[in-house]
LUMDRENDREN-911810 format. One line per 2 residues: number of its first residue (from 1); for each residue x, z, y of N, C-alpha, C, O, CB. Coordinates in nm, 4 decimals. Each point is the difference from the previous one (the first is absolute). Glycine has a CB too. Layout:
NUM) X Z Y X Z Y X Z Y X Z Y X Z Y  ...
***
This chain:
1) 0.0854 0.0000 -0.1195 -0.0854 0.0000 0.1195 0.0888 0.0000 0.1242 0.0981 0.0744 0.0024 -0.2834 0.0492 -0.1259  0.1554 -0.2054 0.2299 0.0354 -0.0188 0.0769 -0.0628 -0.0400 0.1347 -0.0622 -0.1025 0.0282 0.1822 0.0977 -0.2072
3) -0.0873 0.1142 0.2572 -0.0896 -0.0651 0.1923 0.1149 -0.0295 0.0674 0.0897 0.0829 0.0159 -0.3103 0.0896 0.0486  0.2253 -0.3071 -0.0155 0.0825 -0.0026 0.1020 -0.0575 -0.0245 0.1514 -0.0831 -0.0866 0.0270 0.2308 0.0159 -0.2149
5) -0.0833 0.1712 0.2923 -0.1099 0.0084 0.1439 0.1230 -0.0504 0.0723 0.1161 0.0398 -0.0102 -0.3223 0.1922 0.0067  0.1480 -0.3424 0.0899 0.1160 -0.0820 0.1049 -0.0873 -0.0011 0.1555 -0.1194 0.0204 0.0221 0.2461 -0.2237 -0.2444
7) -0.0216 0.1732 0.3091 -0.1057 -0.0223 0.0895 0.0296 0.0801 0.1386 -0.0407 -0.0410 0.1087 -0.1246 0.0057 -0.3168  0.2447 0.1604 0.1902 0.0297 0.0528 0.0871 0.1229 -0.0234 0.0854 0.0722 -0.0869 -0.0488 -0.2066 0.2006 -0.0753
9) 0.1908 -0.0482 0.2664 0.0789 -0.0710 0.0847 0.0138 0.1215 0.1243 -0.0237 0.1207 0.0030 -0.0641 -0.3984 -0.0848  0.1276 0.2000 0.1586 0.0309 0.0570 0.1490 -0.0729 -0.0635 0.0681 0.0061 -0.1227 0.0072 0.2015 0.1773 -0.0147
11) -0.3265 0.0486 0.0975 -0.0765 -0.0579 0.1186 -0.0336 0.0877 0.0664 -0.0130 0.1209 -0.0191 -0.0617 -0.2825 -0.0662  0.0540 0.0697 0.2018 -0.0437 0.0971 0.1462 -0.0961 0.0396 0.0079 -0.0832 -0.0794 -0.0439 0.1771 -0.0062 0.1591
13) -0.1618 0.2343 -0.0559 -0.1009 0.0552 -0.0023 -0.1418 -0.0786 0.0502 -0.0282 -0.0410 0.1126 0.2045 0.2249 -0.0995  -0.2488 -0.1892 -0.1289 -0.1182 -0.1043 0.0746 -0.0143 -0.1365 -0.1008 -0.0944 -0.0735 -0.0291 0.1698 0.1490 0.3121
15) 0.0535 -0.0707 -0.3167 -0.0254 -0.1391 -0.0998 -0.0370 0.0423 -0.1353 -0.0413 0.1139 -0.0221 0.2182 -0.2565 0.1377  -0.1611 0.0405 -0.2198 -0.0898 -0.0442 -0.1403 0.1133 0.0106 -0.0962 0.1174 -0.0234 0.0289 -0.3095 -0.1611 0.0633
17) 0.1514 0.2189 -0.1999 0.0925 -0.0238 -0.1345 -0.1484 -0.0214 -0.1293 -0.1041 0.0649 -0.0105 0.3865 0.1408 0.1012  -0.2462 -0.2875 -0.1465 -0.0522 -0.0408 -0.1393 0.0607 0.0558 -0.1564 0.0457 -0.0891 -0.0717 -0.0864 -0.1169 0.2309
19) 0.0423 0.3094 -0.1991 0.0248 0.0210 -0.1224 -0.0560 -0.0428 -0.1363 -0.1168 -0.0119 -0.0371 0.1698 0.1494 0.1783  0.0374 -0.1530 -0.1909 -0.0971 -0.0787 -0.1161 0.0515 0.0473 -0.1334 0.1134 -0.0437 -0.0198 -0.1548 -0.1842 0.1563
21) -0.0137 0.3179 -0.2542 0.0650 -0.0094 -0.1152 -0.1083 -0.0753 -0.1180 -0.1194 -0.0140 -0.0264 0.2791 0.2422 0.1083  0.0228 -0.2753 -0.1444 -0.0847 -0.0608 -0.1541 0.0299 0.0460 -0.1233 0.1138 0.0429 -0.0192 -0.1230 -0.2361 0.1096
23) -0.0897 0.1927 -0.1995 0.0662 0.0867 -0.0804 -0.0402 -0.1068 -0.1330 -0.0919 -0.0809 -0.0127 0.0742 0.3648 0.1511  0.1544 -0.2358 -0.2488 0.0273 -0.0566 -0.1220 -0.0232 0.0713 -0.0818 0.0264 0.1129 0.0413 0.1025 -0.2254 0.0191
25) -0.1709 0.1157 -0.1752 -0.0278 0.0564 -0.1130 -0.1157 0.0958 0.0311 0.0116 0.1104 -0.0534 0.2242 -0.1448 -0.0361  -0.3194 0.0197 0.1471 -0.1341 0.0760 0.0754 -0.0652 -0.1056 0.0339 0.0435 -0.1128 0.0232 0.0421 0.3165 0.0790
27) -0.2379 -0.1469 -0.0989 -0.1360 -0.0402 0.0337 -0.0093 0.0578 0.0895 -0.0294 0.1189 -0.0131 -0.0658 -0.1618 -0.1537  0.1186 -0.0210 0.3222 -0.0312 0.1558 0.0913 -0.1674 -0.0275 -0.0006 -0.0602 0.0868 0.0633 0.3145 -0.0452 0.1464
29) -0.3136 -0.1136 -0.2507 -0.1369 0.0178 0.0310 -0.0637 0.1139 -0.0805 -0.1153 0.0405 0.0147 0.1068 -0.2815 0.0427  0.1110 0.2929 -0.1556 -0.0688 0.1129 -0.0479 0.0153 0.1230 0.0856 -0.0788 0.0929 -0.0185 0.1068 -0.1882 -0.1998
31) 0.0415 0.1024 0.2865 0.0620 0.0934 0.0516 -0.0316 0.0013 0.1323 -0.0352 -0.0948 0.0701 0.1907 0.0886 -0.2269  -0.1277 0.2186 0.2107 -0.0569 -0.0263 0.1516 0.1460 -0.0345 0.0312 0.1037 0.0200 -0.0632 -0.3354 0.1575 0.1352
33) 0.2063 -0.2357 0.0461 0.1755 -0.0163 0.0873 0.0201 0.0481 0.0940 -0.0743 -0.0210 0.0959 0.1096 -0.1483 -0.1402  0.0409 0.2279 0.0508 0.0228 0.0713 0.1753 0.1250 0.0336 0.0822 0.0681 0.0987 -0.0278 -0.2478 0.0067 -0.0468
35) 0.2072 -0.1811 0.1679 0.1186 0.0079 0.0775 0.0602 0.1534 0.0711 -0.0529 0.0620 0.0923 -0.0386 -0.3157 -0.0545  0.2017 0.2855 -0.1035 0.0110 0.1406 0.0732 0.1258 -0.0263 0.0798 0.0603 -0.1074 0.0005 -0.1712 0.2765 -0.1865
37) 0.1459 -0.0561 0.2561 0.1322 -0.0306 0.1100 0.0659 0.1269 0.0106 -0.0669 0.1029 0.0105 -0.0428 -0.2818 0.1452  0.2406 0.1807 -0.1575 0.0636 0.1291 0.0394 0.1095 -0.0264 0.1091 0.1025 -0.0681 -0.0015 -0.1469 0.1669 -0.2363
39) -0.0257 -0.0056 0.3505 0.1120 0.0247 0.0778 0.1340 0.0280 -0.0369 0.0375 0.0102 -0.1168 -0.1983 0.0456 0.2168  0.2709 -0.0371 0.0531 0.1073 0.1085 -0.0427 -0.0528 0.1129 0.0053 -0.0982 0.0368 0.0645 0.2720 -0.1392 0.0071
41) -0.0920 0.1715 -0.1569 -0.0372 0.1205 0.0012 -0.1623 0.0451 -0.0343 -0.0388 0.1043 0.0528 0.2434 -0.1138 0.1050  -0.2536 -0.0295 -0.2024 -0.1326 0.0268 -0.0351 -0.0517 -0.0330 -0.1402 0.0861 -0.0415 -0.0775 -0.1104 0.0096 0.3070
43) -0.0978 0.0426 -0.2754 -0.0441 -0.0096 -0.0995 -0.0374 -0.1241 -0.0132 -0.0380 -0.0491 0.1063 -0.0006 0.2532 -0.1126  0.0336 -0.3004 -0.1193 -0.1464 -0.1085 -0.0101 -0.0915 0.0447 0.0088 -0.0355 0.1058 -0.0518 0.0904 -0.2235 -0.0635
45) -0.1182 0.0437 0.1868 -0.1742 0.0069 0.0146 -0.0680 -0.1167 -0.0513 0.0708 -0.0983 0.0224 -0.0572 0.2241 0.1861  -0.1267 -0.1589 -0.2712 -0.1118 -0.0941 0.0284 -0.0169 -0.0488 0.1212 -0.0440 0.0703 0.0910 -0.0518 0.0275 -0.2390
47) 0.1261 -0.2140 0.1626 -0.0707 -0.1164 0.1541 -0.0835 -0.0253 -0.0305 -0.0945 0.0498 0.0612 0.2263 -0.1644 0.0271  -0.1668 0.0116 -0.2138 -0.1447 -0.0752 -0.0109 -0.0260 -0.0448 -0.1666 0.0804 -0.0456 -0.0813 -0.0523 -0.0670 0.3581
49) -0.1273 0.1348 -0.2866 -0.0417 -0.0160 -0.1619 -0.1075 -0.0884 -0.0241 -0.0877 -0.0145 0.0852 0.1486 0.2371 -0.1286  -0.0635 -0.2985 -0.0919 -0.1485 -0.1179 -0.0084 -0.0011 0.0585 -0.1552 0.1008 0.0145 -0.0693 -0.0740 -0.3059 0.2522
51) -0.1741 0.3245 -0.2254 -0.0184 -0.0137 -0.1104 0.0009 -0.1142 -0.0997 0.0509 -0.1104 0.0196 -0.1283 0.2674 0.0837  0.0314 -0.1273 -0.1836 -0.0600 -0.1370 -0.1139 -0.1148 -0.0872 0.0465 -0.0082 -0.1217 -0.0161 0.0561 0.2706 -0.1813
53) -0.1424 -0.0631 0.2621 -0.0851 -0.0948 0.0671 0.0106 -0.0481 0.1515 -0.1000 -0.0223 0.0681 -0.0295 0.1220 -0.2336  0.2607 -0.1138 0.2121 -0.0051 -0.0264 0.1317 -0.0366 0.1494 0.1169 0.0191 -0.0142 0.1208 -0.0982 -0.2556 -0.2361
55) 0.0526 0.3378 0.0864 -0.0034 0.1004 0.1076 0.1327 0.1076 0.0265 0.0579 0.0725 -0.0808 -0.3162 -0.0975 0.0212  0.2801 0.0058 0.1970 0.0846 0.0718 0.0827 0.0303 0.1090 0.0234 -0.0983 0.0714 -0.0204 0.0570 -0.1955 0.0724
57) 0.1484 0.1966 -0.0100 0.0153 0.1006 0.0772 0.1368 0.0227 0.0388 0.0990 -0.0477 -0.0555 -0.2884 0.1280 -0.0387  0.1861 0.0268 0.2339 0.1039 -0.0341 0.0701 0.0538 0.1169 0.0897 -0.0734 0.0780 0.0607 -0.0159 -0.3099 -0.0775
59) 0.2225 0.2343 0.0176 0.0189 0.1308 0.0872 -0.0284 0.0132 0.1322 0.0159 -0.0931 0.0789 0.1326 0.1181 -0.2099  -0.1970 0.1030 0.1687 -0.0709 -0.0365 0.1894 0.0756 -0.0731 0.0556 -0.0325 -0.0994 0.0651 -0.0554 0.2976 0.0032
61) 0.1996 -0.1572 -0.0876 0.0898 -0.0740 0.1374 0.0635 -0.1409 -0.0102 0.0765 -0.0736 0.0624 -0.0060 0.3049 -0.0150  -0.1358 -0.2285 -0.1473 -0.0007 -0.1884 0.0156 -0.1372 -0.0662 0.0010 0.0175 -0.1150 0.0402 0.1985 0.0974 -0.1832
63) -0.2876 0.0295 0.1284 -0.1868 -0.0259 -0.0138 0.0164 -0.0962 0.1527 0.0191 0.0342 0.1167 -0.1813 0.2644 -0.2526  0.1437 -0.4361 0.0672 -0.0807 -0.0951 0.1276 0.1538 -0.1083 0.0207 0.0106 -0.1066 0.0606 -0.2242 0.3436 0.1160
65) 0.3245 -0.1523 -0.2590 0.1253 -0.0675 0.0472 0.0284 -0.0703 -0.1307 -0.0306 -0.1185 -0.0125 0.1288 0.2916 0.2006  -0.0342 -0.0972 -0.2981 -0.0047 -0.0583 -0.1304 -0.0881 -0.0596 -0.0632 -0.1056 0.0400 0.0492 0.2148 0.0839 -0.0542
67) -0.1378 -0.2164 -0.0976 -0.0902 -0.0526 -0.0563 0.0621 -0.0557 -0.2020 0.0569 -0.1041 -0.0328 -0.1601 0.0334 0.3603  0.0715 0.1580 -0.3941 0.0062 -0.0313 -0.1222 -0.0544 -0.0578 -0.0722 -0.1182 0.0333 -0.0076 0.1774 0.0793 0.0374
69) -0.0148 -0.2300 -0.1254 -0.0703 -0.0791 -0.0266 0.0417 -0.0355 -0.1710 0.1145 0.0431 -0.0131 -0.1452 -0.1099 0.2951  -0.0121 0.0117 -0.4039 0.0663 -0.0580 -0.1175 -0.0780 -0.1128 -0.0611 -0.1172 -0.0376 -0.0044 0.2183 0.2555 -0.0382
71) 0.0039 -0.2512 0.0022 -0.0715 -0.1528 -0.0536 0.0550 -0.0218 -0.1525 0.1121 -0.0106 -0.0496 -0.1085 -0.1232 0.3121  -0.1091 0.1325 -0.3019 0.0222 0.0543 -0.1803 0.0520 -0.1450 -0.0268 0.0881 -0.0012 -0.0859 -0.3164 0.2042 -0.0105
73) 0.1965 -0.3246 0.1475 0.0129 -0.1192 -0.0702 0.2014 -0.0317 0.0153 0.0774 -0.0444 -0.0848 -0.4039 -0.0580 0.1587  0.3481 0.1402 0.0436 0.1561 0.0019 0.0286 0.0659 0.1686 -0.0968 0.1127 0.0249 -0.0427 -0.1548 -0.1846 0.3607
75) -0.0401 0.2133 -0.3204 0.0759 0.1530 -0.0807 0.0780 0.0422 0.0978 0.1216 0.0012 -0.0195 -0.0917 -0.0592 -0.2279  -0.0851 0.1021 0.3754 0.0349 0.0082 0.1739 -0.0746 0.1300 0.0798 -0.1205 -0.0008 0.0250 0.1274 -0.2865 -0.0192
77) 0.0602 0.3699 0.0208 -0.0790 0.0998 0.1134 0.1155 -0.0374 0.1139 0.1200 -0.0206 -0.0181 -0.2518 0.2637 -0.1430  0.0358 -0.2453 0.3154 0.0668 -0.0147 0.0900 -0.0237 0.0659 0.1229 -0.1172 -0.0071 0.0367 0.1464 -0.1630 -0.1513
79) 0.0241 0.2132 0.1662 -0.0455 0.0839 0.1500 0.0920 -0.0033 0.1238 0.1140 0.0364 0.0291 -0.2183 0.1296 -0.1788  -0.0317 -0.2455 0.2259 0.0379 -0.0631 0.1448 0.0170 0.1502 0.0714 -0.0642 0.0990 -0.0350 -0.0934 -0.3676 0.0467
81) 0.2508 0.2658 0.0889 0.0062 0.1176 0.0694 0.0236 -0.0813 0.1313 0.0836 -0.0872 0.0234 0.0066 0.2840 -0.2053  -0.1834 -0.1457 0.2573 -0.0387 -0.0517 0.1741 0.0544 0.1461 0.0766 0.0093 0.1187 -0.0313 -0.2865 -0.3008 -0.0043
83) 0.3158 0.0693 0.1927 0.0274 0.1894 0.0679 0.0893 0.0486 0.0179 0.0282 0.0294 0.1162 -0.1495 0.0357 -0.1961  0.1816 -0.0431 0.0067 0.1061 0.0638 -0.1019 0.0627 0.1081 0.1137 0.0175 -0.0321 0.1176 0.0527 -0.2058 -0.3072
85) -0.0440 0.3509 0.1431 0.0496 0.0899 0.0567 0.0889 0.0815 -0.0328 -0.0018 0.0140 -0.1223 -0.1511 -0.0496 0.1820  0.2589 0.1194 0.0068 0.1194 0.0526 -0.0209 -0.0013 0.0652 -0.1580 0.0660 -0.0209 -0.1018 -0.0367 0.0604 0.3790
87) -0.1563 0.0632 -0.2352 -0.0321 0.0681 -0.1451 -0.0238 -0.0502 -0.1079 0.0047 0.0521 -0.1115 -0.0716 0.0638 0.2143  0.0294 -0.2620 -0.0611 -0.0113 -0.0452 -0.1792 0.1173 -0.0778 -0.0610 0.0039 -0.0798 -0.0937 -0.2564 0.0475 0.1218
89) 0.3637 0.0885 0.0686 0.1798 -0.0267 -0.1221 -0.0096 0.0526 -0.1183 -0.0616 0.1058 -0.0129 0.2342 -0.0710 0.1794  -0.1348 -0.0756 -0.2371 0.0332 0.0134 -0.1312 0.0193 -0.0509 -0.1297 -0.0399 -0.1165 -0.0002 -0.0201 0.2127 0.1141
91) 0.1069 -0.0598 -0.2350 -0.0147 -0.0358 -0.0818 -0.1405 -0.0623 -0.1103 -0.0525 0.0884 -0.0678 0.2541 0.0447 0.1672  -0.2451 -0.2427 -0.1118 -0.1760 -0.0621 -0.0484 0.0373 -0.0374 -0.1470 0.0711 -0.0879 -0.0488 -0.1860 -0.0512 0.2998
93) 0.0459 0.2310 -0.2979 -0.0236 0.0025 -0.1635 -0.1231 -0.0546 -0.0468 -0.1042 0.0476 0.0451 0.2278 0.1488 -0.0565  -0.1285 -0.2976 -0.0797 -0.1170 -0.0365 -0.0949 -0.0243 0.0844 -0.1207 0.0879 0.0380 -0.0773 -0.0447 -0.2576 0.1466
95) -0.1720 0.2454 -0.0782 -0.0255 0.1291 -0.1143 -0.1304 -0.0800 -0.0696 -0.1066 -0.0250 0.0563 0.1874 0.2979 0.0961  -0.0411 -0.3078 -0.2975 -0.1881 0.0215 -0.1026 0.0136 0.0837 -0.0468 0.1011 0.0436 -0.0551 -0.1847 -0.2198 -0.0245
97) -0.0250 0.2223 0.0919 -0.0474 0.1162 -0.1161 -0.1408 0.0121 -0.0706 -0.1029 -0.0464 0.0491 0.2535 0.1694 0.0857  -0.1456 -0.0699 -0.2296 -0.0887 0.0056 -0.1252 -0.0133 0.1113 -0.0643 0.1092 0.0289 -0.0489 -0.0600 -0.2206 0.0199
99) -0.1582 0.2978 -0.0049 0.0075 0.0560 -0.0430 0.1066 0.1018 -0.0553 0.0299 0.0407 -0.1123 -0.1824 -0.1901 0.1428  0.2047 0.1767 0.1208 0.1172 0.1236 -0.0677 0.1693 -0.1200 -0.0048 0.1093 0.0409 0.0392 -0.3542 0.1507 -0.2743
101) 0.2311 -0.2728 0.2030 0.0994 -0.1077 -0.0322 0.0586 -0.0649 0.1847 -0.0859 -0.0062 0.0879 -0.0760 -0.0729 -0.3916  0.2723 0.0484 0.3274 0.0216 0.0211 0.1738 0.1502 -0.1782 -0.0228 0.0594 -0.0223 -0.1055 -0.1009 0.4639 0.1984
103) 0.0493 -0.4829 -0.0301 0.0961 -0.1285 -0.0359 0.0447 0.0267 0.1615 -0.0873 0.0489 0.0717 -0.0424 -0.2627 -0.2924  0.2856 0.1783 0.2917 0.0136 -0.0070 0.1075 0.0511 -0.0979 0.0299 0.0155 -0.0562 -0.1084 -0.0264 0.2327 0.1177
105) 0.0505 -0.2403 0.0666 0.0741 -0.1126 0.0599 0.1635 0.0704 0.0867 0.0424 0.1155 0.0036 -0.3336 -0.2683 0.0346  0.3269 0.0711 -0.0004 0.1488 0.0206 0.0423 0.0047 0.0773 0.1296 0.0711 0.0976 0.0240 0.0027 -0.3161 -0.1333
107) -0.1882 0.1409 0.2143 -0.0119 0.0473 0.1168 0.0652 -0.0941 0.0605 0.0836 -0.0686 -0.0587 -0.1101 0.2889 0.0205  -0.0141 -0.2398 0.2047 0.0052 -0.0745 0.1000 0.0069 0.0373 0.1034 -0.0926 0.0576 0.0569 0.0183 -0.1564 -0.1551
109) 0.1944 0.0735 0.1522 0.0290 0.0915 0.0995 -0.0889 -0.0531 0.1886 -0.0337 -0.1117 0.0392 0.3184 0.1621 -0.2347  -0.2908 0.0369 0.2406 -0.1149 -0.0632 0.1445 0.0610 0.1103 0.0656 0.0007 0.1122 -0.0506 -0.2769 -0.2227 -0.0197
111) 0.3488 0.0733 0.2261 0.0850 0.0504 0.0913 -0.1275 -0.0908 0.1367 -0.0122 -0.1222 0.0073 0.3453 0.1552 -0.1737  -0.4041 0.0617 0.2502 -0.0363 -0.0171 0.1333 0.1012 0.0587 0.0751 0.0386 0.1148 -0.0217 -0.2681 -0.1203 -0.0206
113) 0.2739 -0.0647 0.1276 0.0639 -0.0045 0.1049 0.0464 -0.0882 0.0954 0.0272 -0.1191 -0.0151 -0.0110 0.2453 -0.1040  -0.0070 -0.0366 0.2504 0.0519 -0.1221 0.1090 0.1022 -0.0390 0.0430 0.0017 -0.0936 0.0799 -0.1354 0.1363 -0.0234
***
């Protein structure tokens, strides 16, 4: 099993990044997916999650900015991040999970700054 999440970069506060992971030896359509991020110095958290049936959720402080999305036919979760702000540097992890069962990706690194 394998997620690979690309996509991240260096940008100025206000602009866009597209993340995108794909994964091998997985069905992510079975699976929920959900992008998490860890600061420095801080913990991972959950950013944004899609179930099996398409429904969302998302951490406050991104709500209206991020947008998560997957496309079972590519074997693809992707999340647009608009806005973008100092606080959301960090390290962007792709996560399925299933019943107790958790797969991670490598992570992608996303640096806001001016």
């Amino acid at each position: 099993v394998q997620l690979q999440a690309s996509g991240g970069g260096l940008v100025q506060p206000g602009g866009s990044l597209r993340l995108s992971c794909v994964g091998s030896g997985i069905l992510i359509s079975r699976y929920v997916m959900g992008w998490y991020r860890q600061a420095p110095g801080k913990q991972r958290e959950l950013v944004a999650k899609v179930n099996i049936v398409g429904e969302t959720d998302y951490l406050d402080s991104v709500k209206g900015r991020f947008t998560i999305t997957r496309d079972n036919r590519r074997n693809t979760v992707d999340l647009q991040l608009n806005n973008l702000e100092s606080a959301d540097t960090g390290v962007y992890y792709c996560n399925a999970g299933l019943r107790g069962v958790s797969h991670w990706g490598q992570g992608t690194e996303v640096t806001v700054s001016s």
